[in-house]
LUMVOZA-920190 format. One line per field, with one value per residue (C-alpha): residue in one letter; x, y, z. Coordinates in steps of 0.2 Angstrom, whole numbers. Example, Ala and Ser with C-alpha at 12.3 -4.5 7.8 and 13.67 -1.06 7.14 Angstrom:
vokol (a  s)
xx (62  68)
yy (-22  -5)
zz (39  36)
***
This chain:
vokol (x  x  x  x  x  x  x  x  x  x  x  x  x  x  x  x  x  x  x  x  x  x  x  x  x  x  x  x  x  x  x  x  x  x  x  x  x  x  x  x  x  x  x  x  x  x  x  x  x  x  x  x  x  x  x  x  x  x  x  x  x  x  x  x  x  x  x  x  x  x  x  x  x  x  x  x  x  x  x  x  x  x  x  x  x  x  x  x  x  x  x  x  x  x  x  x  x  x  x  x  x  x  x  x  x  x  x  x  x  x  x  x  x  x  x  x  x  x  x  x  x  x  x  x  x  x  x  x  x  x  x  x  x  x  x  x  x  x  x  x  x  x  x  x  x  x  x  x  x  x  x  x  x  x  x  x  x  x  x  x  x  x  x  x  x  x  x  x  x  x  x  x  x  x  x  x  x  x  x  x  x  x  x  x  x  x  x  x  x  x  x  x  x  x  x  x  x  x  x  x  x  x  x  x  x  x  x  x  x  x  x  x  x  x  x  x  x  x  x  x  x  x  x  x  x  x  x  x  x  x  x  x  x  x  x  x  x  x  x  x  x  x  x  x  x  x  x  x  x  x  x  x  x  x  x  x  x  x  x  x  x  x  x  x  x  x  x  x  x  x  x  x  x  x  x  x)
xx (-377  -393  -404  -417  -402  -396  -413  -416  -399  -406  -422  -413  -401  -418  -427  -412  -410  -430  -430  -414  -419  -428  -443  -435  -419  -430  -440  -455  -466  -463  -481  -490  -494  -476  -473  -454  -443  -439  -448  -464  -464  -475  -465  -448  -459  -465  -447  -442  -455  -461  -476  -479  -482  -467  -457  -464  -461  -442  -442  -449  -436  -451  -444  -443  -429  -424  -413  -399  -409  -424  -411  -402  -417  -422  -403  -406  -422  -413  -401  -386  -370  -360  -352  -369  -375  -361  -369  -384  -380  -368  -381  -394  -383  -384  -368  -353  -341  -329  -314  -300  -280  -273  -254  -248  -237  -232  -225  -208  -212  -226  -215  -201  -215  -220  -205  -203  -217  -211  -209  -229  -242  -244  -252  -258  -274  -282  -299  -307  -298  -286  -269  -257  -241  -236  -224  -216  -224  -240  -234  -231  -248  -258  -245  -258  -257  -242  -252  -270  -275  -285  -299  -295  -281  -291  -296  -315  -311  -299  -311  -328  -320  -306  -308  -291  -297  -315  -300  -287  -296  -304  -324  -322  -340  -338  -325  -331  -347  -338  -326  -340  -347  -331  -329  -347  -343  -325  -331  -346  -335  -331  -349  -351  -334  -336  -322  -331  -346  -335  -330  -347  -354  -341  -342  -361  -357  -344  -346  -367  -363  -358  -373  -385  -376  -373  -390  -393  -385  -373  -362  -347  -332  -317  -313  -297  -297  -289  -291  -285  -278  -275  -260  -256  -239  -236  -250  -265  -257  -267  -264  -271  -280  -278  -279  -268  -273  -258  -260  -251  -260  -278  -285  -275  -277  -260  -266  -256  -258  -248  -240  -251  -240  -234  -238  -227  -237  -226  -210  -219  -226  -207  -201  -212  -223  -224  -223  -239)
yy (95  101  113  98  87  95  99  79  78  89  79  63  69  76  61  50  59  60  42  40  53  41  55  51  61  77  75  67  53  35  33  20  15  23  14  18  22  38  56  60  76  85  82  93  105  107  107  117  130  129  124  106  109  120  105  92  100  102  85  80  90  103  121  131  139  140  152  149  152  139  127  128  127  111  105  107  101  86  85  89  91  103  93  89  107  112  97  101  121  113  104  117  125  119  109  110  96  100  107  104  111  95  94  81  72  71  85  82  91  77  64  68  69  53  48  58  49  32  16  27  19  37  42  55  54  66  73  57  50  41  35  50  44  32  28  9  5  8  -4  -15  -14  -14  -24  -24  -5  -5  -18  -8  1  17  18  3  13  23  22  18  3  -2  -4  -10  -20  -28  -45  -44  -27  -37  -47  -35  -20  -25  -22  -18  -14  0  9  6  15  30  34  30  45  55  51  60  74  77  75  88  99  85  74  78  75  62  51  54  47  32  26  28  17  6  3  -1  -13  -22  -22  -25  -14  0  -1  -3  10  26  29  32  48  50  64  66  76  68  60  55  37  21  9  -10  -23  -40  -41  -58  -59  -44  -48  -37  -18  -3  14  31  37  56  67  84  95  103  122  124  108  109  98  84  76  65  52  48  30  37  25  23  30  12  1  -7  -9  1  -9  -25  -19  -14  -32  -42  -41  -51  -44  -52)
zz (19  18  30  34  36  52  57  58  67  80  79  82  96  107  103  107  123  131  129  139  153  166  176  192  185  183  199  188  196  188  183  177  159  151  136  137  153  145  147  137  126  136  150  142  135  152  159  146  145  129  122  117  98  96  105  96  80  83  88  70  62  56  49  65  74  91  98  109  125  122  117  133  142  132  137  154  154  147  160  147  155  145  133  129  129  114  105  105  100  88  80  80  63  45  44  34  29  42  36  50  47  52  45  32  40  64  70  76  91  97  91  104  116  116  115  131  138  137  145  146  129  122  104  93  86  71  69  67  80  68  74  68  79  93  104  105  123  114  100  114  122  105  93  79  76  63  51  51  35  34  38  50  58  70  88  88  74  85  100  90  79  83  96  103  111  118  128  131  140  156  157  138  139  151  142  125  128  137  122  110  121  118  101  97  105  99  83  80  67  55  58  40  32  19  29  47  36  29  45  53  41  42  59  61  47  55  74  80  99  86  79  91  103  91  87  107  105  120  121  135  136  140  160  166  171  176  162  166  152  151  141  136  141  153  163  170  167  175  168  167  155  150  137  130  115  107  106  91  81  87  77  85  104  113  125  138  148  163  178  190  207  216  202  188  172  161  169  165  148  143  147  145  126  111  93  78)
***
């Protein structure tokens, strides 16, 4: 990876970014006469303090460097959260291909944990948010996953490409846009690893909301939340969604759909499935 590649990531991520940052956000008048709904550049380099050459130029992906401080001034100028901010810090450096100690085969350790977690749909994922381990109630909820091939066995294929996810989550649309968010952000180190760049490709080629939603550049950390399925036999299951990194394998993340206090899904889920 080059120097003037990740200066056009930066480019693209700021660009990406004014246009989705409507002036009300910042306290701007709407105007008149705006071509797009998004904030001109003289507007962040106002915000930012800067000067609107030296702005535009970053934006053009021009040979100049920021330091830390006018970078976080531009985030916040933004309206980056901080998940947002580590992004764009993260891509302000000449990337590598991201070299991640991720270990051959599961731990045993996070095996018996999902096992633990059950009647709970739990999993591991890798660095690219591949499926590393699961649990049967999440073979239950997703029965596909044991016939899916790598690169296809992985999270963000599972969710863009697949149509029996489109039916099976609840306002798919909703959560496929905030994981899309998460996946961006989770993924900064490895952005250049040839197989991070196999499965981008691959999922702009094969699913059109992939395609037309990475290029907008959002970036999120992770947020605990319910998530609702329509499982064809069990029935509308609701679960919640959460998230643990293991100290000791780092490069891996278990997710946890937890019981909902009250609520029955992963009674009715263990039950109540079908097998494909």
């Amino acid at each position: 990876m080059t120097t003037t590649d990740h200066r056009q990531e930066l480019a693209e991520f700021l660009r990406g970014r004014r246009e989705a940052t409507r002036p009300d956000q910042v306290g701007l008048p709407a105007g008149r006469g705006r071509r797009t709904p998004g904030l001109r550049r003289e507007e962040v380099a106002m915000l930012a303090g800067v000067s609107l050459t030296w702005y535009t130029w970053l934006e053009q992906g021009r040979r100049i460097n920021a330091s830390r401080d006018v970078l976080v001034a531009i985030g916040r100028a933004l309206r980056l959260d901080d998940a947002g901010l580590e992004h764009l810090l993260s891509l302000a450096e000449p990337g590598t291909a991201g070299v991640v100690d991720v270990p051959a085969t599961p731990p045993a350790a996070l095996e018996l944990l999902l096992e633990a977690l059950m009647p709970s749909p739990a999993y591991v994922l890798g660095p690219r948010w591949e499926f590393f381990a699961w649990n049967n109630a999440q073979e239950r909820l997703y029965p596909r996953l044991p016939s899916l091939q790598p690169p296809r066995r992985n999270l963000l294929w599972v969710l863009f490409a697949d149509p029996f996810t489109r039916e099976l989550i609840v306002d798919w649309d909703i959560h496929a846009r905030q994981a899309l968010a998460e996946f961006r952000s989770a993924t900064t180190a490895v952005r250049h690893d040839p197989a991070m760049i196999e499965l981008v490709e691959m999922l702009r080629q094969e699913s059109e909301d992939f395609d037309r939603w990475w290029p907008e550049h959002d970036v999120s950390g992770f947020e605990t939340r319910l998530r609702r399925f329509n499982h064809p036999t069990a029935g509308v299951l609701t679960f919640q969604y959460q998230q643990l990194t293991p100290a000791e394998w780092p490069s891996l993340r278990v997710v946890a759909q937890l019981s909902v206090p009250g609520d029955d899904s992963a009674e009715r889920l263990a039950v109540r499935h079908y097998l494909v």
